[in-house]
C-alpha positions as CSV (number, residue, x, y, z in Angstrom):
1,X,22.2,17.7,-7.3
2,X,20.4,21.0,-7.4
3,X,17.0,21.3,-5.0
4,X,15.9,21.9,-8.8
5,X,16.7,18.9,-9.8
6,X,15.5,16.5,-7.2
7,X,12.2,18.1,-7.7
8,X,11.6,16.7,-11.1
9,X,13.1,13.1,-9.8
10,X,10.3,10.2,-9.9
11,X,8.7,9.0,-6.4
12,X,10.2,5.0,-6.1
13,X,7.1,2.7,-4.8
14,X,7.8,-1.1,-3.8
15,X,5.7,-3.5,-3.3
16,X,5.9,-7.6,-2.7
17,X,3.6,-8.1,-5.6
18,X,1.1,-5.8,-7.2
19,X,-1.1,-4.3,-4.4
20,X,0.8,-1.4,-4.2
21,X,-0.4,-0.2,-7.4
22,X,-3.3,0.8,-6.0
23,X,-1.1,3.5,-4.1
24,X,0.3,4.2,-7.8
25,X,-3.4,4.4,-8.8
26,X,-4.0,6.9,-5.9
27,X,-0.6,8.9,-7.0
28,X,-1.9,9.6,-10.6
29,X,-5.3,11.2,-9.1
30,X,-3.6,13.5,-6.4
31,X,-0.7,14.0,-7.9
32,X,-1.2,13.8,-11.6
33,X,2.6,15.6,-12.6
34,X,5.2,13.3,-10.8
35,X,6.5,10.3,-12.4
36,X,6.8,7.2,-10.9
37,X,9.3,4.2,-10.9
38,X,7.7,1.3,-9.8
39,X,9.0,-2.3,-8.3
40,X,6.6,-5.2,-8.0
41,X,9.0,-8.7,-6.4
42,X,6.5,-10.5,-8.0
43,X,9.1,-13.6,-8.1
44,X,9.4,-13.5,-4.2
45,X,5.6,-12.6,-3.7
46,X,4.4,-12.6,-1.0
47,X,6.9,-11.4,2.1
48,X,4.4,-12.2,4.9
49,X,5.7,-15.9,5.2
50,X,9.3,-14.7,5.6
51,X,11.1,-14.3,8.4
52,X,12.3,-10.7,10.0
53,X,15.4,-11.3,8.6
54,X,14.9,-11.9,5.3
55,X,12.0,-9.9,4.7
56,X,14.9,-6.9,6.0
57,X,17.2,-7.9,3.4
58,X,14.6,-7.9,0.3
59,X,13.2,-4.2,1.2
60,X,16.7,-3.3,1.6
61,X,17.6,-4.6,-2.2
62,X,13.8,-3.0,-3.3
63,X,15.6,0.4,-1.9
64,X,18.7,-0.2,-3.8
65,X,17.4,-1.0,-7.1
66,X,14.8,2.1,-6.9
67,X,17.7,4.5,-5.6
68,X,19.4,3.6,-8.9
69,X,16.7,5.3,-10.5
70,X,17.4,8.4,-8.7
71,X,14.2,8.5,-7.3
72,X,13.6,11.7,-4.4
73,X,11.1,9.6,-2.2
74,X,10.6,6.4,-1.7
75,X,6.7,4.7,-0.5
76,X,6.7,1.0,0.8
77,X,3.7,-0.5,-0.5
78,X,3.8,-3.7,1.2
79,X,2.2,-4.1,4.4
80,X,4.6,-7.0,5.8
81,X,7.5,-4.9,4.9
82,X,6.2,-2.0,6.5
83,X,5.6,-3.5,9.7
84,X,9.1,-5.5,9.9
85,X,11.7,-3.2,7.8
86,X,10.3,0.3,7.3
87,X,12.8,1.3,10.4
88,X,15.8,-0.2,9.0
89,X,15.6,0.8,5.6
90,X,14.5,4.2,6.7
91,X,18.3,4.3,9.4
92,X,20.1,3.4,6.4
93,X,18.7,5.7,3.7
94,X,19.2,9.6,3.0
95,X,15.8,9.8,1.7
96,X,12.4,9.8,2.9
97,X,10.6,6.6,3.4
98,X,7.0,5.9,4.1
99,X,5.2,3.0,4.9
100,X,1.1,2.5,4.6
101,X,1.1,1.9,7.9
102,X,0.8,4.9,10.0
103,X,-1.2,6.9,7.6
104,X,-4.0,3.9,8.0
105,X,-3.5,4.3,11.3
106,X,-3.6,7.9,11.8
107,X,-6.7,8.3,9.1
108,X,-8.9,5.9,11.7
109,X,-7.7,7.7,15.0
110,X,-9.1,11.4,13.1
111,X,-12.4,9.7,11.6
112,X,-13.8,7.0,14.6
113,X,-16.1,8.7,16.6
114,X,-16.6,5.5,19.5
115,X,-13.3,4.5,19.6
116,X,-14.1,1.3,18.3
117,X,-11.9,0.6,14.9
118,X,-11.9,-2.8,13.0
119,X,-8.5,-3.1,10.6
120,X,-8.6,-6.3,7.7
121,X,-5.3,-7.6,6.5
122,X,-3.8,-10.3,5.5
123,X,-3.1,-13.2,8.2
124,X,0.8,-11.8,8.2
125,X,-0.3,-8.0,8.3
126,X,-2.7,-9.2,11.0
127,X,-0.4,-11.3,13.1
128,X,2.1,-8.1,13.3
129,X,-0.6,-6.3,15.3
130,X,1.3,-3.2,13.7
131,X,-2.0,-1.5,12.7
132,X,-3.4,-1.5,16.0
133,X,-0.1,-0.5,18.3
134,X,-0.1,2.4,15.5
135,X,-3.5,3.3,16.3
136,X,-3.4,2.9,20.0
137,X,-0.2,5.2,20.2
138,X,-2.3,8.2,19.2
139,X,-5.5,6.8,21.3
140,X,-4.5,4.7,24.1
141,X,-8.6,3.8,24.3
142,X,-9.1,3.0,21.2
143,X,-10.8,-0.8,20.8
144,X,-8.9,-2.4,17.8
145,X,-10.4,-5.4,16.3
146,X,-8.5,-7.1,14.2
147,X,-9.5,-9.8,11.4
148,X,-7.2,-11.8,8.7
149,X,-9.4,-12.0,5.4
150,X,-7.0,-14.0,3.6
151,X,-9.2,-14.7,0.3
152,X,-9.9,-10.6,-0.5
153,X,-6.0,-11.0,-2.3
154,X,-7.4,-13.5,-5.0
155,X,-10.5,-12.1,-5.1
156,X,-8.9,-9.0,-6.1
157,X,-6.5,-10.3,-8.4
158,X,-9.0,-12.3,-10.7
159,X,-11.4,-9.9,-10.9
160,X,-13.6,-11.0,-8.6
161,X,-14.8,-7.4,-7.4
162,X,-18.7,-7.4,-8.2
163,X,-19.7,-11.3,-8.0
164,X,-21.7,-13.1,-5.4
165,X,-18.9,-15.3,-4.7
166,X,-17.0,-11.9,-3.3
167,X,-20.0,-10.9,-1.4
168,X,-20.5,-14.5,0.2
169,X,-16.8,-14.5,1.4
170,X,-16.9,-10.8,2.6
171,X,-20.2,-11.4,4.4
172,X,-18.5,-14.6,6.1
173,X,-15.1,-12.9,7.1
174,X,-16.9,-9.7,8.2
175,X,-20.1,-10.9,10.2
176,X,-17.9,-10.8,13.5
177,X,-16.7,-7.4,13.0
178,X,-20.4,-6.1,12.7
179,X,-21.4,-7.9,15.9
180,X,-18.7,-5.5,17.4
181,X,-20.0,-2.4,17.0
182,X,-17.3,-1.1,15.1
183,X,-17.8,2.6,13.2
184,X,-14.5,2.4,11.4
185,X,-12.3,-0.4,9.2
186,X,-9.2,0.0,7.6
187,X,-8.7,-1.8,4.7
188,X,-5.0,-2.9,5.6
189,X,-3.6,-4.9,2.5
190,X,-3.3,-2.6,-0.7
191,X,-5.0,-5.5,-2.8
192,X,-8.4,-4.7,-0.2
193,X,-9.4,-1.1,-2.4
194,X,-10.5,-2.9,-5.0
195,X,-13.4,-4.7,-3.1
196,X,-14.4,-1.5,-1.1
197,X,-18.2,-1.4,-3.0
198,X,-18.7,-4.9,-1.7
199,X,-16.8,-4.3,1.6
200,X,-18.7,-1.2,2.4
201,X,-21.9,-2.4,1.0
202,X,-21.4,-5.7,3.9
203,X,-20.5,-3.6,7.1
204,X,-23.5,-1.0,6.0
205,X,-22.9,2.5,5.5
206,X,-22.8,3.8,9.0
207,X,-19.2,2.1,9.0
208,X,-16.3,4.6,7.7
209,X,-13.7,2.4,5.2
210,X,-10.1,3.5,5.5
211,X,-8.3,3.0,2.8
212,X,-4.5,3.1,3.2
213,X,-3.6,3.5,0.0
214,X,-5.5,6.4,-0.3
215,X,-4.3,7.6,2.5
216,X,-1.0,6.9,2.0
217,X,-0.9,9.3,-1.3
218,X,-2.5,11.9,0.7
219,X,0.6,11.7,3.2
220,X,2.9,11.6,0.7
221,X,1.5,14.8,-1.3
222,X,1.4,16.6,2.0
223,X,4.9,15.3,2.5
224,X,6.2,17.1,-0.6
225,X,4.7,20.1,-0.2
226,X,6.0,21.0,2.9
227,X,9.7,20.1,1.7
228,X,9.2,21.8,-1.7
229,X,9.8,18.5,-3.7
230,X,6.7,18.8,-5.5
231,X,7.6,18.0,-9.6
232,X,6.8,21.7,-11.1
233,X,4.2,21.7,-14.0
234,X,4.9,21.3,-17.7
235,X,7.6,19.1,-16.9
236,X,7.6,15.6,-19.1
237,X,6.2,12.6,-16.8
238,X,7.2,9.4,-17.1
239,X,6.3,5.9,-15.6
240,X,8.2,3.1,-15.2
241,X,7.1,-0.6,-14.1
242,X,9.8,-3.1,-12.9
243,X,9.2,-6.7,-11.9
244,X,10.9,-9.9,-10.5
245,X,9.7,-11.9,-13.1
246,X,7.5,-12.8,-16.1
247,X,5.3,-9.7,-16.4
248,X,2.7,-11.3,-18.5
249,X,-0.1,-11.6,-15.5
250,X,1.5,-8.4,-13.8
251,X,0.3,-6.5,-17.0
252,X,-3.0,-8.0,-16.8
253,X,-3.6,-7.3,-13.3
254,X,-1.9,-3.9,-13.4
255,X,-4.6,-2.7,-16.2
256,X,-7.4,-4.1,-13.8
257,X,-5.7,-2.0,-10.6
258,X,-4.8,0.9,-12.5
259,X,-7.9,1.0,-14.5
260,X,-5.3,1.6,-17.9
261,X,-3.0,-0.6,-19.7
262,X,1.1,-0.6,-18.8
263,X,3.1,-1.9,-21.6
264,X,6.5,-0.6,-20.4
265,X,7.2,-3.4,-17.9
266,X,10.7,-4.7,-17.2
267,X,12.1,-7.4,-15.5
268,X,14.8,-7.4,-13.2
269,X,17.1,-9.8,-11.0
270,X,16.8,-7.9,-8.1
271,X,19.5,-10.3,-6.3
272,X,22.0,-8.4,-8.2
273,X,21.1,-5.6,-5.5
């Protein structure tokens, strides 16, 4: 394959379940003329309660099944697999792999200015620690404050961005990160972008919200820039959607995270990888 080629290849994005479309959503602003190809493991949703091992295994069939699809780059979506497996998967591939990890991370080292960050996850993101070893690589005196916020998934997924209920819960999860002073948070779970109004609106404005999604695309587009994989204009663009099973609510949900409607969804038996 040509360098010519490669360059109008689609960008492969996996995630456990449908967070990581918000780094999809993120993709069509900065980067409006690459295509996508898309793999939600809906039916194995979510990874966090895995072990190592078979978490491993899973983002190593997510890899397969996208590198089918010829894709040049490929973004790990999914917190739980980018703290276990993003170093495997990126040994055994010739491509480039990012997590949403260390682009978090490296987004709240440049914009703290105490050196005291807060990151929110979910309770397998937060029991990793990976955020905060990220972080405290590039500033060894950095204060990381970490804090599971379990319900912000559902929340997110039913819609639940602008009701009192969502501001009771974030106001009960969050009240401890407040008392700490803290002048930045990173919103570590891909589903958390979707509650940032009410997030930000709870911790007060004075607090800077990282969000790794966005962050994430930014990486990426910097990424293919400097290699010269960036798609050239006028080329045709086309998305893809693949899930692990029924993708009845995935299409629902997808609209609400994508803020437009995705009919072209497949599913997939991803054991076959």
């Amino acid at each position: 394959m040509t360098h010519e080629e490669l360059q109008t290849k689609p960008i492969g994005i996996f995630d456990s379940g449908v967070g990581g479309l918000t780094v999809v959503a993120e993709i069509f602003k900065m980067l409006p003329g690459e295509s996508i190809v898309y793999f939600g493991d809906v039916g194995r949703y979510p990874y966090g309660g895995r072990s190592k091992e078979t978490i491993i295994e899973f983002a190593r069939q997510d890899v397969r099944f996208l590198m089918e699809h010829q894709v040049k780059f490929i973004i790990v979506a999914c917190n739980s697999a980018s703290a276990v497996a993003l170093e495997t998967i990126q040994k055994e591939s010739d491509i480039d792999i990012l997590g949403v990890i260390e682009p978090g991370a490296k987004a709240a080292v440049d914009n703290t200015k105490n050196n005291r960050v807060g990151i929110i996850g979910t309770k397998a993101t937060i029991g990793s620690d990976r955020y905060a070893r990220a972080i405290q690589r590039r500033r060894e005196d950095t204060k990381v404050f970490s804090l599971a916020c379990p319900l912000f998934v559902p929340l997110a997924e039913e819609g639940y961005i602008d009701k009192k209920a969502a501001y009771y819960i974030a106001d009960d999860y969050l009240k401890s990160l407040i008392d700490l002073d803290i002048d930045t948070l990173v919103l570590g779970c891909t589903h958390y972008p979707l509650l940032r109004d009410v997030i930000q609106r709870t911790m007060g404005e004075n607090v800077k919200l990282i969000d790794s999604a966005e962050e994430t695309a930014r990486e990426l587009a910097a990424i293919l820039s400097l290699k010269n994989l960036l798609r050239p204009s006028g080329g045709e663009v086309e998305h893809k959607f693949y899930v692990s099973d029924v993708p009845d609510k995935f299409s629902q949900i997808a609209e609400r995270f994508l803020g437009r409607r995705i009919d072209n969804i497949t599913r997939v038996d991803i054991t076959r990888y």
